[in-house]
KOLTORMI-25530 format. One record per residue (C-alpha): residue number from 1; residue in three letters; chain; x, y, z. Coordinates in Angstrom, 1 decimal, always signed. Each point is the difference from the previous one (the first is absolute). Layout:
N
seq=NUM&type=Ala&mol=A&c1=X&c2=Y&c3=Z
...
This chain:
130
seq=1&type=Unk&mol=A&c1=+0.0&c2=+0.0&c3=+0.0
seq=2&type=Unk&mol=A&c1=+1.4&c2=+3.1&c3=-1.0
seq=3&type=Unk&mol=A&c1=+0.0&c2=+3.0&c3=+2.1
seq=4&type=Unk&mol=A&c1=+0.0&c2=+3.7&c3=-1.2
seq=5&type=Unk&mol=A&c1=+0.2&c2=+2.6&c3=+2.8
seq=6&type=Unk&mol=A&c1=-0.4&c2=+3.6&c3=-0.6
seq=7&type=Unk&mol=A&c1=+1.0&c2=+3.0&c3=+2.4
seq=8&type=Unk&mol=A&c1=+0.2&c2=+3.8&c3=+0.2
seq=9&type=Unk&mol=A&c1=-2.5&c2=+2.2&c3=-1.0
seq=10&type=Unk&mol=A&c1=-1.8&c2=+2.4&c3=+1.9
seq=11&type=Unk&mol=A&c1=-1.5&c2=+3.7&c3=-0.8
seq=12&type=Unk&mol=A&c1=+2.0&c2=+2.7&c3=-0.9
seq=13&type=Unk&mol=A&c1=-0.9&c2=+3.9&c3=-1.8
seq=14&type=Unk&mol=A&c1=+0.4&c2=+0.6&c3=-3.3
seq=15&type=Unk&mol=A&c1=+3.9&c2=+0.3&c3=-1.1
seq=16&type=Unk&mol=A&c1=+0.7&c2=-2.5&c3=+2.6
seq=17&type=Unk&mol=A&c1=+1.7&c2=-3.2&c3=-0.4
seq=18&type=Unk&mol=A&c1=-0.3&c2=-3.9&c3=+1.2
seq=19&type=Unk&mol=A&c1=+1.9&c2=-3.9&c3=-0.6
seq=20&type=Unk&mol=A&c1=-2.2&c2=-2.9&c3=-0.4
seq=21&type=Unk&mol=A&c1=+1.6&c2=-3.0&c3=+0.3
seq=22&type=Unk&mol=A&c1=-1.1&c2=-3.9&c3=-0.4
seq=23&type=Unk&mol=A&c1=+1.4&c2=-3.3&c3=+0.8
seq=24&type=Unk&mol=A&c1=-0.5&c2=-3.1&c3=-1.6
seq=25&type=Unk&mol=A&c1=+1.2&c2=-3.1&c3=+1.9
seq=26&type=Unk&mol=A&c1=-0.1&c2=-3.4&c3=-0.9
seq=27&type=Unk&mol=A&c1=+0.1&c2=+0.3&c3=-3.8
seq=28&type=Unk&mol=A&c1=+2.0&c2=-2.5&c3=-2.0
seq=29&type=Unk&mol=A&c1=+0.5&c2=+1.6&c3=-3.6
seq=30&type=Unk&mol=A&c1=+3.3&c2=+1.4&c3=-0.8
seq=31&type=Unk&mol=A&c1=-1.8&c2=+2.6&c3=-2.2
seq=32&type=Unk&mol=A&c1=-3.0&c2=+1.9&c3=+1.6
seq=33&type=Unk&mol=A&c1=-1.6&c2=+2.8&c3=-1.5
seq=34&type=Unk&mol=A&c1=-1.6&c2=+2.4&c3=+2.5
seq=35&type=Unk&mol=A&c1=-2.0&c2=+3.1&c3=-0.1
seq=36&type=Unk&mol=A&c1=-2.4&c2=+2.6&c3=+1.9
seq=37&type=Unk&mol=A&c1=-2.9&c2=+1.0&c3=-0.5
seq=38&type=Unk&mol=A&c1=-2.8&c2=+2.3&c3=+1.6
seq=39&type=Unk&mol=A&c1=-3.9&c2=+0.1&c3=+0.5
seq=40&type=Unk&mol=A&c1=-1.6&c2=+3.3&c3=+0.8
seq=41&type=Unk&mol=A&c1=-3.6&c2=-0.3&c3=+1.4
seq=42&type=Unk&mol=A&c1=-2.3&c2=-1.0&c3=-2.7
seq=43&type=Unk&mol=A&c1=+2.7&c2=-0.3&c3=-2.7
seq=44&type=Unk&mol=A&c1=+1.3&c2=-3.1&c3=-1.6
seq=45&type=Unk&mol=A&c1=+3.3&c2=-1.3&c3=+1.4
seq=46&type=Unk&mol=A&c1=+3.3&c2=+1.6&c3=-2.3
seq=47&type=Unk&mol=A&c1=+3.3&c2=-0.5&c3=-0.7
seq=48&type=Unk&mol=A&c1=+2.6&c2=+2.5&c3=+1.1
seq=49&type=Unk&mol=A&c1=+3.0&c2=-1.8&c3=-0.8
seq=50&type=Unk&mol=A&c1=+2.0&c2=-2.9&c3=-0.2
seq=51&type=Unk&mol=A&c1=+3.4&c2=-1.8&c3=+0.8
seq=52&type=Unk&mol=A&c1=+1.0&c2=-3.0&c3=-2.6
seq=53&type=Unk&mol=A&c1=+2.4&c2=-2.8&c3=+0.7
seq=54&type=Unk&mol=A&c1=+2.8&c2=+1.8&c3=-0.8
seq=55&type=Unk&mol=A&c1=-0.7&c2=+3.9&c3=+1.7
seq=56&type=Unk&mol=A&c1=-1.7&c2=+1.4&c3=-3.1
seq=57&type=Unk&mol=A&c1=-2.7&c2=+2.4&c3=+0.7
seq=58&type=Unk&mol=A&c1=-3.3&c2=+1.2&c3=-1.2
seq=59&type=Unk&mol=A&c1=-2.1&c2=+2.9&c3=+1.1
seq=60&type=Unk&mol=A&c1=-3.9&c2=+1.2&c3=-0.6
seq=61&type=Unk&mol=A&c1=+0.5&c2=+3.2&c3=-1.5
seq=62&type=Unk&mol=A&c1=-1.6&c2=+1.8&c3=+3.3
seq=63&type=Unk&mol=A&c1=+2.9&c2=-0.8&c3=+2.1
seq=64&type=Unk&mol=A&c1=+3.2&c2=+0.4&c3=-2.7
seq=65&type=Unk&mol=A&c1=+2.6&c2=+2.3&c3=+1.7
seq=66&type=Unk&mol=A&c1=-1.7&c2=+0.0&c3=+3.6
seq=67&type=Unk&mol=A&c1=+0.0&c2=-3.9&c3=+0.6
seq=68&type=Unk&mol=A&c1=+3.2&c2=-2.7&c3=+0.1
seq=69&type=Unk&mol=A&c1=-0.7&c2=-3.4&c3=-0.1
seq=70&type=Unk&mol=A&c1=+3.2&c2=-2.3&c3=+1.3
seq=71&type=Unk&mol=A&c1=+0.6&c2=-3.3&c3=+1.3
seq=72&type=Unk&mol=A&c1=+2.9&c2=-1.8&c3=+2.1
seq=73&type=Unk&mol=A&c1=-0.4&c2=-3.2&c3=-1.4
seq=74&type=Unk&mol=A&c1=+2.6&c2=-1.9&c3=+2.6
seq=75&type=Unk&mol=A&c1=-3.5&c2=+1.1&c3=+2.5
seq=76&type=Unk&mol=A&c1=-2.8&c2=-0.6&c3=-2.2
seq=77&type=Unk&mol=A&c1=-0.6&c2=+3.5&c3=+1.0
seq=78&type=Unk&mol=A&c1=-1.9&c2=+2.8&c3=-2.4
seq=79&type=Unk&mol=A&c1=-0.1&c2=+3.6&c3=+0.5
seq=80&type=Unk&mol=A&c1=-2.0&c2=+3.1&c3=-0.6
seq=81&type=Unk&mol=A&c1=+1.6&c2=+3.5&c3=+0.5
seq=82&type=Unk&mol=A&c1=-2.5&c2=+2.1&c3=-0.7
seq=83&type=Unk&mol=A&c1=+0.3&c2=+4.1&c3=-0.1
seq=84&type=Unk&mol=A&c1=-2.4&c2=+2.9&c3=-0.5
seq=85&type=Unk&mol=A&c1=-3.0&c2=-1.9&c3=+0.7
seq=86&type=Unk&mol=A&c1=-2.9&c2=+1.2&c3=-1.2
seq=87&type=Unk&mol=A&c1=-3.4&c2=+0.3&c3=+1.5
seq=88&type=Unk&mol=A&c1=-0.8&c2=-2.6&c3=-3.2
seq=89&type=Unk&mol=A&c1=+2.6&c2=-2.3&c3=+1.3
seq=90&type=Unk&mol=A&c1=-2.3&c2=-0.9&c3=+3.2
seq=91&type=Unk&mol=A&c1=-0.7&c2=-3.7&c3=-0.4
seq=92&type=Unk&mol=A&c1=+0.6&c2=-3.4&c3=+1.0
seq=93&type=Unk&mol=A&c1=+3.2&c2=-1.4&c3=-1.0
seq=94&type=Unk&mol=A&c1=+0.6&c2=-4.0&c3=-0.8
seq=95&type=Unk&mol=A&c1=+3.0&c2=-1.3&c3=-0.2
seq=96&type=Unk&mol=A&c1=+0.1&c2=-2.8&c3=-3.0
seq=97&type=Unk&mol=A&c1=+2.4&c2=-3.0&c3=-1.2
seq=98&type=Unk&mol=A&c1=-0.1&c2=-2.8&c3=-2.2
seq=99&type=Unk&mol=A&c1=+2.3&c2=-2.8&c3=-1.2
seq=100&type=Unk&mol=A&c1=+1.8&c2=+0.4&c3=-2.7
seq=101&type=Unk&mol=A&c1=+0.5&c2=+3.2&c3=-2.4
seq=102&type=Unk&mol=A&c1=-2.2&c2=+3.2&c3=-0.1
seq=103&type=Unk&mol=A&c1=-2.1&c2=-1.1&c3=-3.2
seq=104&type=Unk&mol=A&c1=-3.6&c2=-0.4&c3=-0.5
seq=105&type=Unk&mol=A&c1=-3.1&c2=+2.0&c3=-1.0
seq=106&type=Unk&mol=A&c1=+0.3&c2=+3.9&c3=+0.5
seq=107&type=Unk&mol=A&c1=-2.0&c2=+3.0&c3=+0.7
seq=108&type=Unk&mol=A&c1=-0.2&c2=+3.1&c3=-1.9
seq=109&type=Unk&mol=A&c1=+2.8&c2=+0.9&c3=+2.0
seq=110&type=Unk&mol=A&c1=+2.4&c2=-2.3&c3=-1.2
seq=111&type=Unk&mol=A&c1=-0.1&c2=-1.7&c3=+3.4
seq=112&type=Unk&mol=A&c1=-0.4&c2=-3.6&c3=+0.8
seq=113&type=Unk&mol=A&c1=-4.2&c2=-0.6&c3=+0.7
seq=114&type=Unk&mol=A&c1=-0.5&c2=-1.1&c3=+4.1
seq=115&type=Unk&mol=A&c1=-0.8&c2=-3.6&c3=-1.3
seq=116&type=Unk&mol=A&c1=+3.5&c2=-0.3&c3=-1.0
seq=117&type=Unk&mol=A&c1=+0.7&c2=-0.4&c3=+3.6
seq=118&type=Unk&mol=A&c1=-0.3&c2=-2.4&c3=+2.2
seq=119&type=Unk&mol=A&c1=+1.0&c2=+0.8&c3=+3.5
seq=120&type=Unk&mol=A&c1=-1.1&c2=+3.0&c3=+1.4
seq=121&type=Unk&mol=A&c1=+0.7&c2=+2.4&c3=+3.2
seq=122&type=Unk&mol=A&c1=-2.4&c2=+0.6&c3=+2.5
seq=123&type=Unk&mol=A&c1=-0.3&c2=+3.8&c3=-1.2
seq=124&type=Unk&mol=A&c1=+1.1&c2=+3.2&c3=+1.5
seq=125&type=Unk&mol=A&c1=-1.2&c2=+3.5&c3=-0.2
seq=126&type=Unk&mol=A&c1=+0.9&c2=+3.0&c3=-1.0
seq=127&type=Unk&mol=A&c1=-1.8&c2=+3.1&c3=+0.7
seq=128&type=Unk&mol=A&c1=+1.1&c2=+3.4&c3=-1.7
seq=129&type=Unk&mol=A&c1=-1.8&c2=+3.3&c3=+1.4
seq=130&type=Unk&mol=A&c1=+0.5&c2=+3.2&c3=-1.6
């Protein structure tokens, strides 16, 4: 049973800044693709970016140039920096990963859809005010 553990989070004002990270323990692929993702309230869950096998990164066009997306793969650890937050940034953030390479069917975005993932976090929020 794989286990994916997120932490950080937490409300902040606009301009402000916060690290996500997420755990995942007990996976057995060499190669694991991993990603995060957010739900606002009422919204359909969406990709913010991802993290291939090999470090390569991917960003929803909303969060270029304010989010960073990195793992340490030695930990099985992922991490989102993120910096001026925006009031749209409040949401619940999932950590994702899946076996294997980042490939599969894509959103508009050019990110990976949330059924390309099979372990997910237990969620986390973010709250921006303005």
């Amino acid at each position: 049973q794989v286990d994916v553990v997120q932490s950080g989070g937490g409300s902040v004002q606009a301009g402000g800044s916060l690290r996500l990270s997420c755990v995942v323990s007990r996976i057995t692929s060499v190669n694991v693709c991993m990603g995060w993702f957010r739900q606002a309230p009422g919204m359909e869950r969406e990709g913010v970016a991802e993290v291939d096998y090999d470090g390569k990164t991917k960003y929803a066009d909303t969060v270029k140039g304010r989010f960073t997306a990195s793992k340490d793969s030695t930990k099985n650890t992922l991490y989102l920096q993120m910096k001026n937050l925006e009031p749209s940034d409040t949401a619940m953030y999932y950590c994702a990963a899946n076996a294997g390479y980042c490939t599969g069917d894509v959103s508009p975005s050019g990110l990976l859809l949330p059924d390309e993932f099979g372990w997910w976090g237990q969620g986390t929020q973010v709250t921006v005010s303005s």
